[in-house]
MMTF fields as JSON, N, C-alpha, C and O atoms, coordinates in Angstrom:
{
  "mmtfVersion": "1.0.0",
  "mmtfProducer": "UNKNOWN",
  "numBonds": 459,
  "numAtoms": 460,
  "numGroups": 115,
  "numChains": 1,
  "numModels": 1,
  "chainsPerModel": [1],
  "groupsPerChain": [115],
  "chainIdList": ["A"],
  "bondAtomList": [4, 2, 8, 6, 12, 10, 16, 14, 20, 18, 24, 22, 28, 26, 32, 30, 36, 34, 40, 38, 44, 42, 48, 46, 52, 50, 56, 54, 60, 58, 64, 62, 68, 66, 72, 70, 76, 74, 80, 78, 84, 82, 88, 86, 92, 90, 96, 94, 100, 98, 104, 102, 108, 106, 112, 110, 116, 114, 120, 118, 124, 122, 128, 126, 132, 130, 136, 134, 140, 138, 144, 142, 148, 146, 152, 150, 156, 154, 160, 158, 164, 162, 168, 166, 172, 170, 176, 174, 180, 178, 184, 182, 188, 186, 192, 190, 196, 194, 200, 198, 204, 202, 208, 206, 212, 210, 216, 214, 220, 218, 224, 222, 228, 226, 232, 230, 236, 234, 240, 238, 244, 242, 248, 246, 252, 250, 256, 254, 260, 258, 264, 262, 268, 266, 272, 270, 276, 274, 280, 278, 284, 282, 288, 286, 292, 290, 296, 294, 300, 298, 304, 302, 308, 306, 312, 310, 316, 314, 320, 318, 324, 322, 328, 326, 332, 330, 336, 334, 340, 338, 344, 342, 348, 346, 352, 350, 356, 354, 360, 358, 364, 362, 368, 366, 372, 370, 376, 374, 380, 378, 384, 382, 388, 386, 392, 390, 396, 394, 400, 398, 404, 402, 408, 406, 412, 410, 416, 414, 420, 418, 424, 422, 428, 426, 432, 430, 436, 434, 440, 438, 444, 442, 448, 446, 452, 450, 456, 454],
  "bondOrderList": [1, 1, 1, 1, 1, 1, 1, 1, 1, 1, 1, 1, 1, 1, 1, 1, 1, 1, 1, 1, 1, 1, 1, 1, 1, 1, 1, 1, 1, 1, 1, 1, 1, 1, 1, 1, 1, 1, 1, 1, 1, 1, 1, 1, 1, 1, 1, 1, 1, 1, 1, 1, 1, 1, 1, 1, 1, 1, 1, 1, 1, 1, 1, 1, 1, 1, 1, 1, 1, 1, 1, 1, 1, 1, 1, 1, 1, 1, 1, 1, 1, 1, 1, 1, 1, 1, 1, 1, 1, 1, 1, 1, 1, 1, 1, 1, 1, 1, 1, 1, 1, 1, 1, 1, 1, 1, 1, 1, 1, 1, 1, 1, 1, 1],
  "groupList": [{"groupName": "UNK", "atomNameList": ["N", "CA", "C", "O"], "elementList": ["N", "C", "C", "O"], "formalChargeList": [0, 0, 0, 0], "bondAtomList": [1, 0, 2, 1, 3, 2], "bondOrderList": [1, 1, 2], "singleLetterCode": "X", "chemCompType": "L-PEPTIDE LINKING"}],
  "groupTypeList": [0, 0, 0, 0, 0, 0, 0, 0, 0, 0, 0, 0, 0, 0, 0, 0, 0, 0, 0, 0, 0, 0, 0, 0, 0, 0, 0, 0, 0, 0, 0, 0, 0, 0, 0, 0, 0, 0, 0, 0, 0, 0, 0, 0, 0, 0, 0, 0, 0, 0, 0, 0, 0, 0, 0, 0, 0, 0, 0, 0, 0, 0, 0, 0, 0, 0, 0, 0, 0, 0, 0, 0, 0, 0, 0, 0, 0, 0, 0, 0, 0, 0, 0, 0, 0, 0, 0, 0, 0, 0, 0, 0, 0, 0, 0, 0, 0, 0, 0, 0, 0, 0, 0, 0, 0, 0, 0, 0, 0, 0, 0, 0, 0, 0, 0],
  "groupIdList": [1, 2, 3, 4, 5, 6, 7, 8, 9, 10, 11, 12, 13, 14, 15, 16, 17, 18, 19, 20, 21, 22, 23, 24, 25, 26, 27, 28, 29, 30, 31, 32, 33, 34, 35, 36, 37, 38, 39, 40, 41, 42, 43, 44, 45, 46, 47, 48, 49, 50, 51, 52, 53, 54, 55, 56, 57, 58, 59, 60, 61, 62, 63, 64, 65, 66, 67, 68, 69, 70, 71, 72, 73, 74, 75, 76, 77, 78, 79, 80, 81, 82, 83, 84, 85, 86, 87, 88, 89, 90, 91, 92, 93, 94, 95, 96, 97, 98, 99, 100, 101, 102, 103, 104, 105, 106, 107, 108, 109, 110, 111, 112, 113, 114, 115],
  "secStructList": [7, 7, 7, 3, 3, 3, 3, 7, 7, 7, 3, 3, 7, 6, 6, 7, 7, 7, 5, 7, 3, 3, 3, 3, 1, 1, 1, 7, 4, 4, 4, 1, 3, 3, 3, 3, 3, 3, 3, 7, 6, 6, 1, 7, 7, 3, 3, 3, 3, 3, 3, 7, 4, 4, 4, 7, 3, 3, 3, 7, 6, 6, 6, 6, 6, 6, 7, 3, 3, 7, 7, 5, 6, 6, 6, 6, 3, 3, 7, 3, 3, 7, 7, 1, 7, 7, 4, 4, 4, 7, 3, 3, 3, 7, 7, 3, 3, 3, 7, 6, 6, 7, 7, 3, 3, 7, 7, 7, 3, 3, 3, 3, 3, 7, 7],
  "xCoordList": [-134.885, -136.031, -136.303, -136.123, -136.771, -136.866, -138.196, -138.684, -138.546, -139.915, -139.959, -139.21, -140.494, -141.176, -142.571, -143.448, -142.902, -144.004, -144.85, -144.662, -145.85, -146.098, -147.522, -148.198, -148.12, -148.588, -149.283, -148.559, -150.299, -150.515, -151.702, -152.235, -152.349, -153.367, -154.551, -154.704, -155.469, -156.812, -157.798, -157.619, -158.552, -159.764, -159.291, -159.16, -158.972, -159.252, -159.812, -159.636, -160.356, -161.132, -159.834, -158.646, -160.297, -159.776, -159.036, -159.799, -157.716, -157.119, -156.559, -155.807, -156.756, -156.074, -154.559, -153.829, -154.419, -153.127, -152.751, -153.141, -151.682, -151.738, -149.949, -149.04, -149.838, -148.065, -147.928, -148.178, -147.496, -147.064, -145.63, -144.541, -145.733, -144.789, -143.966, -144.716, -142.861, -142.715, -141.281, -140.307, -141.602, -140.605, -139.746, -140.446, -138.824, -137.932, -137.186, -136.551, -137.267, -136.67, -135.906, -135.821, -135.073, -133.975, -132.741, -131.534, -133.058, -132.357, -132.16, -132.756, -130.802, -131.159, -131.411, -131.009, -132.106, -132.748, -131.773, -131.99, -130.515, -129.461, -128.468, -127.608, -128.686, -127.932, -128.718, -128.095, -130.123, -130.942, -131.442, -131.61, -131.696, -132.525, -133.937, -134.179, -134.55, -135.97, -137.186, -137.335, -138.087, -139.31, -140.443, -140.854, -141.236, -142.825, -143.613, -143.777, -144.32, -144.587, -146.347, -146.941, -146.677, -148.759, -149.454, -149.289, -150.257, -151.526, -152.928, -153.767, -153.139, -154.84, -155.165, -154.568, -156.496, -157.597, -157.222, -157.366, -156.753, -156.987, -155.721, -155.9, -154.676, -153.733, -152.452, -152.674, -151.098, -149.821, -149.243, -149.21, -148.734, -147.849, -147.102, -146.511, -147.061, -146.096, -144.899, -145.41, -144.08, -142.735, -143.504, -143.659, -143.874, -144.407, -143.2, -143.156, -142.073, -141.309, -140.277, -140.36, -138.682, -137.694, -136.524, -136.411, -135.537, -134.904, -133.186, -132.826, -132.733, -131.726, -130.466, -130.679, -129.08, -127.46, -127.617, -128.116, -126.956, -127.236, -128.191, -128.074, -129.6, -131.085, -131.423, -132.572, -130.24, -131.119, -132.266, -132.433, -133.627, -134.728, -135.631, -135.771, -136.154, -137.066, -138.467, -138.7, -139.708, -140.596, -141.523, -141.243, -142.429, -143.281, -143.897, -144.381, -143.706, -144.263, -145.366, -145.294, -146.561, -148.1, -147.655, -148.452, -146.907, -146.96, -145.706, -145.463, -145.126, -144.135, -144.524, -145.451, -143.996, -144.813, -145.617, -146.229, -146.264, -146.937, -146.764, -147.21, -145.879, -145.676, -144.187, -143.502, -143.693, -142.071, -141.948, -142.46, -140.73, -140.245, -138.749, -137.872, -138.722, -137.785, -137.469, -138.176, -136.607, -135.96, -135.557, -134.989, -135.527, -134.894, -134.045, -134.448, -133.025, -132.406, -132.039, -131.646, -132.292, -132.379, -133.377, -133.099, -134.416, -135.746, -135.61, -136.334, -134.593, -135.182, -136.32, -137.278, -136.375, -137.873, -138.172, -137.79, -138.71, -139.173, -140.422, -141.133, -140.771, -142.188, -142.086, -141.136, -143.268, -143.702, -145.315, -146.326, -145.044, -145.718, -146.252, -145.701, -147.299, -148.6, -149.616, -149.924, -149.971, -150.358, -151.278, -150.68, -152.631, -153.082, -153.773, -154.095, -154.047, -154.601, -155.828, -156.885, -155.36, -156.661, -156.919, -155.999, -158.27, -159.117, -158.157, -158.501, -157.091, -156.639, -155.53, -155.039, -155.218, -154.147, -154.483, -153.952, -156.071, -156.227, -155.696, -155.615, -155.156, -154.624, -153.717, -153.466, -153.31, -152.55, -150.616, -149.727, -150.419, -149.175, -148.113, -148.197, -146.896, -146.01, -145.056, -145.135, -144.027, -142.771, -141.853, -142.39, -140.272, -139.952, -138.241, -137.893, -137.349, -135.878, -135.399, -135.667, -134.651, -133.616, -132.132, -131.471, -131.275, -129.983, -129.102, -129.538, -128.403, -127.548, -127.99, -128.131, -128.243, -128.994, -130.325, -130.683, -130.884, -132.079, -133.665, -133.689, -134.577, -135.602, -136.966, -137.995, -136.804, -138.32, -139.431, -139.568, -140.155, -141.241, -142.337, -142.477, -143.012, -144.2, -145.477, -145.66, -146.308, -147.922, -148.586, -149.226, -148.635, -149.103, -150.138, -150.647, -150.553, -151.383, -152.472, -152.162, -153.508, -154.869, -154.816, -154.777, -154.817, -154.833, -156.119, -156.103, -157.24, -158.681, -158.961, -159.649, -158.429, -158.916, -160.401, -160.578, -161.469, -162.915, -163.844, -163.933, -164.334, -165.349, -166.835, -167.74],
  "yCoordList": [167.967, 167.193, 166.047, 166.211, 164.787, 163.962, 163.163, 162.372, 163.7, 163.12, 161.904, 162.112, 160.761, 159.955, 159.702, 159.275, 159.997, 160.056, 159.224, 159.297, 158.388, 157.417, 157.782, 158.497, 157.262, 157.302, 156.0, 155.005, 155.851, 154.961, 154.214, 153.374, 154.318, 153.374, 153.999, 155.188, 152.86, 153.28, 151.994, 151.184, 151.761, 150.691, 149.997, 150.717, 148.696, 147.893, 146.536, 145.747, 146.077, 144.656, 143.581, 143.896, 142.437, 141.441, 140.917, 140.484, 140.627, 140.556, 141.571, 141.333, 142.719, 143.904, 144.271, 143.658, 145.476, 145.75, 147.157, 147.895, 147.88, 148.823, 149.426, 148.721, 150.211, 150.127, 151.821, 153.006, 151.13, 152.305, 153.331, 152.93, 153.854, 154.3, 155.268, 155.965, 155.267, 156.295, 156.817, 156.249, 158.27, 159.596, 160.127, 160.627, 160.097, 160.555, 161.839, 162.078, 162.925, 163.939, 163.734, 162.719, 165.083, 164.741, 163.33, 163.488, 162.632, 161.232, 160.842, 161.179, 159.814, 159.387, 157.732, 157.054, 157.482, 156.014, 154.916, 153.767, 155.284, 154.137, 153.828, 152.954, 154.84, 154.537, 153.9, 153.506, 153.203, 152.613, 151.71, 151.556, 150.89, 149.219, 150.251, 151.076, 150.339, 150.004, 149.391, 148.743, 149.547, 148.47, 148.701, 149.696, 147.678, 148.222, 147.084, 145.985, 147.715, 146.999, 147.216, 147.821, 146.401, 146.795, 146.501, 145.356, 147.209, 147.063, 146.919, 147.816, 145.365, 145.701, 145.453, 144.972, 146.091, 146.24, 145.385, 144.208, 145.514, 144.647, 143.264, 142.144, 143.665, 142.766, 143.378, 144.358, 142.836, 143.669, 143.734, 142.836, 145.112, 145.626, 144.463, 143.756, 144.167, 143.082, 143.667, 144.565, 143.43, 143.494, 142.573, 141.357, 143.215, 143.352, 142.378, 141.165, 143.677, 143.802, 144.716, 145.696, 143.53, 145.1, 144.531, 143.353, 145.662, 146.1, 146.329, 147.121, 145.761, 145.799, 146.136, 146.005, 146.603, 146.61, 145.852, 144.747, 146.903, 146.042, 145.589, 144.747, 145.996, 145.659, 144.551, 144.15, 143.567, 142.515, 142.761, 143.874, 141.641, 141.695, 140.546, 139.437, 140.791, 139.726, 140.316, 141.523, 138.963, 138.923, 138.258, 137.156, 138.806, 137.92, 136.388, 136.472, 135.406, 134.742, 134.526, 133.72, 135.287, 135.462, 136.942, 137.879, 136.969, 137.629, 137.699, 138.361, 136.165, 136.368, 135.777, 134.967, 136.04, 136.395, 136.862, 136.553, 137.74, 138.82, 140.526, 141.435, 140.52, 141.675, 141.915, 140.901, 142.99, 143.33, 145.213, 146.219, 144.715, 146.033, 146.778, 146.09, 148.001, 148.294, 149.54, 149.758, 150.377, 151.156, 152.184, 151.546, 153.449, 154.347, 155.545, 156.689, 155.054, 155.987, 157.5, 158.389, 157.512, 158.967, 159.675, 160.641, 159.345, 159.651, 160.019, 160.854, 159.352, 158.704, 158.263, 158.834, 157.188, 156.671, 154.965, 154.299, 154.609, 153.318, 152.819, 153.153, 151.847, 151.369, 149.951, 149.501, 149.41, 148.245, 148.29, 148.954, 147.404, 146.777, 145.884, 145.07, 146.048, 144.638, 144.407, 145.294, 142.842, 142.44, 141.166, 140.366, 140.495, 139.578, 140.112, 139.144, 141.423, 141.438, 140.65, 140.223, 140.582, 139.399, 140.327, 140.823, 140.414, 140.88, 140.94, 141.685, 140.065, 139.448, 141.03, 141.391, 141.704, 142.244, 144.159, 145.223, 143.503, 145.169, 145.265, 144.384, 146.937, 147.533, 148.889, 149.435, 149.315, 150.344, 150.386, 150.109, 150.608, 150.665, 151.478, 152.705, 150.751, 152.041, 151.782, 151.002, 152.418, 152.939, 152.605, 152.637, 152.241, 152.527, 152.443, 151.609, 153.19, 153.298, 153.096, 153.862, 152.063, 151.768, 152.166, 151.575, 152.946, 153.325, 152.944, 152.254, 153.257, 153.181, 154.427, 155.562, 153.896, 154.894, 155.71, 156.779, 154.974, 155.97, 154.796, 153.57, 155.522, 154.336, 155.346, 155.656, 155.542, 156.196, 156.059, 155.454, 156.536, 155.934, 157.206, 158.382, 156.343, 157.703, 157.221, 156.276, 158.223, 158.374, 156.999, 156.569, 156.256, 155.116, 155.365, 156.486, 154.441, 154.813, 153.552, 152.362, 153.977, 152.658, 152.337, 153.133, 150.92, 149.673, 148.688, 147.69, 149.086, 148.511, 147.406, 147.708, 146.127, 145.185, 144.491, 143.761, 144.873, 144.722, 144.58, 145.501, 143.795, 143.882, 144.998, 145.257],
  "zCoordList": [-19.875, -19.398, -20.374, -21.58, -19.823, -20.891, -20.787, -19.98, -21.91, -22.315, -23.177, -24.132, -23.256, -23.763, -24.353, -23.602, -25.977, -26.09, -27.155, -28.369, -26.509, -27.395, -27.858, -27.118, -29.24, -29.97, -30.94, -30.898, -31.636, -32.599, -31.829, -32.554, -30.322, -29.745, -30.418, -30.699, -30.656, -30.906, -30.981, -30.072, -31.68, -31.522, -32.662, -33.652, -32.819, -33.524, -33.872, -32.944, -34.785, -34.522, -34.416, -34.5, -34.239, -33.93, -34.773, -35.636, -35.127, -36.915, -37.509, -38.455, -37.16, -37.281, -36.674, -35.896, -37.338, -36.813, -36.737, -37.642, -35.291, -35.184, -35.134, -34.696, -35.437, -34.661, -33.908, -34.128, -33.158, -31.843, -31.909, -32.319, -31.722, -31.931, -30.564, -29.881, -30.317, -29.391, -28.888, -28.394, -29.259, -29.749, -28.428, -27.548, -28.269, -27.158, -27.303, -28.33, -25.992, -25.955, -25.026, -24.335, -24.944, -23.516, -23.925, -23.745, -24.22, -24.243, -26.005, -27.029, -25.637, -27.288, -26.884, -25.939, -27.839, -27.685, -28.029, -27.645, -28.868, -29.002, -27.983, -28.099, -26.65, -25.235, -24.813, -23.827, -24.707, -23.834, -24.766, -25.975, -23.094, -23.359, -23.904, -23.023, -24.683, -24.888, -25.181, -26.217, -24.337, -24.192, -24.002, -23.405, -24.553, -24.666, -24.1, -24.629, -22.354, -21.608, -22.113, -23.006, -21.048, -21.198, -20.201, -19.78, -19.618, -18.607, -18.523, -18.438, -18.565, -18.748, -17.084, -16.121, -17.36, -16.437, -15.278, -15.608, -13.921, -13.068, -13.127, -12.649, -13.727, -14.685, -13.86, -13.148, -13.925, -13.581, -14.952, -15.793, -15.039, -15.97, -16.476, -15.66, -17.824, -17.927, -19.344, -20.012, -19.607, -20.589, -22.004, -21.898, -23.099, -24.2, -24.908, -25.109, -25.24, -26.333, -25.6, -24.86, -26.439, -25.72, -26.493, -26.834, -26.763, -28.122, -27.424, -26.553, -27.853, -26.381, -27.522, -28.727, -26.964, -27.932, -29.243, -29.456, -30.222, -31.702, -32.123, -33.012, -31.617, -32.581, -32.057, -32.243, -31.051, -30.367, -29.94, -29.442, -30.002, -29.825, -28.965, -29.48, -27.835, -27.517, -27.224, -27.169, -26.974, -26.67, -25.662, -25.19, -25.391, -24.434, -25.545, -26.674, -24.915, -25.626, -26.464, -27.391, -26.183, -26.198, -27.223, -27.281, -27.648, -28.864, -30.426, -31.435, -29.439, -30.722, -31.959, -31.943, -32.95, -34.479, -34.505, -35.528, -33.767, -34.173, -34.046, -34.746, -32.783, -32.859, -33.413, -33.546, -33.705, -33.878, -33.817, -34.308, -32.702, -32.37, -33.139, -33.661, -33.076, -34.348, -33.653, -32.669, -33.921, -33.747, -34.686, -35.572, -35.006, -36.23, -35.241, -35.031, -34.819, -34.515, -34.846, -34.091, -36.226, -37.033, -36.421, -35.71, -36.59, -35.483, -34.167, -33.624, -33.564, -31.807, -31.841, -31.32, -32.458, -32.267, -32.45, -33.412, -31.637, -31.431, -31.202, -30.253, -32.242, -33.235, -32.49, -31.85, -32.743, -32.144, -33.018, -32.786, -33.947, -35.118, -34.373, -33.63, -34.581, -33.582, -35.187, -35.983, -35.266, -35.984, -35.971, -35.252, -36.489, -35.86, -34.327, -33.639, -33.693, -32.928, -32.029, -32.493, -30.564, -30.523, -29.034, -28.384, -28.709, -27.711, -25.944, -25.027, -25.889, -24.942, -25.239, -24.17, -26.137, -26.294, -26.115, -26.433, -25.187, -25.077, -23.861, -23.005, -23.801, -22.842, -22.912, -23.986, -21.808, -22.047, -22.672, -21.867, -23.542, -23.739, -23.341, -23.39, -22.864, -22.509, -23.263, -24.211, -22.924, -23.746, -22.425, -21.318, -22.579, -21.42, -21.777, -22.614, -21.224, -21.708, -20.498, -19.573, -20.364, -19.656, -19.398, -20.251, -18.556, -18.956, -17.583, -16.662, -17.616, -16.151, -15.339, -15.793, -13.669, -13.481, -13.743, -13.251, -14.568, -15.16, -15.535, -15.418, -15.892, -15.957, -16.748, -16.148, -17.49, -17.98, -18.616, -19.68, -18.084, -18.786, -19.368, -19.032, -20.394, -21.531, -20.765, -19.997, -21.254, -20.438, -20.827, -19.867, -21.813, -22.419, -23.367, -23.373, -24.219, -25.111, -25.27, -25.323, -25.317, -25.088, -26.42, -27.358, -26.474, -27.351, -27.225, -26.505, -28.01, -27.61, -28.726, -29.702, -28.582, -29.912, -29.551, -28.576, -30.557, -30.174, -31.359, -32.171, -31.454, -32.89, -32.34, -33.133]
}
């Protein structure tokens, strides 16, 4: 069975910084695209951050230099370092592994940037 499980959301002010993190069972994370999408309120799911063959890396524009996504394969585990937080960047976070055939996704984790 393969679980995806993310971690690290909570409240932070504006300027702050949080990193996410999220732990894979069932699967190993160096066969898959992984990516860290987000949902706010009334918003469509959009593609964050995603970590693709050989540590290649892209971003949504509206967060590059600030966030960075990383990988520790020893782990199975994949972090997404958010930094400079700004109010626009609350929402739910997911996790999500891409493979041939396959598509999964973790419960998400709330990301509240708020003074």
């Amino acid at each position: 069975q393969v679980q995806l499980v993310e971690s690290g959301g909570g409240l932070v002010q504006p300027g702050g910084s949080l990193r996410l993190s999220c732990a894979a069972s069932g699967i190993m994370f160096s066969s898959y695209v992984v990516g860290w999408y987000r949902q706010a309120p009334g918003k469509q799911r959009e593609l964050v951050a995603v970590i693709i063959w050989g540590r290649s890396t892209n971003y949504v524009d509206s967060v590059k230099g600030r966030f960075t996504i990383s990988r520790d394969n020893a782990k199975n585990t994949v972090y997404l370092q958010m930094n400079s937080l700004k109010p626009e960047d609350t929402a739910v976070y997911y996790c999500n592994a891409k493979g041939v055939g396959a598509d999964y996704w973790g419960q998400g984790t709330q990301v509240t940037v708020s003074s």
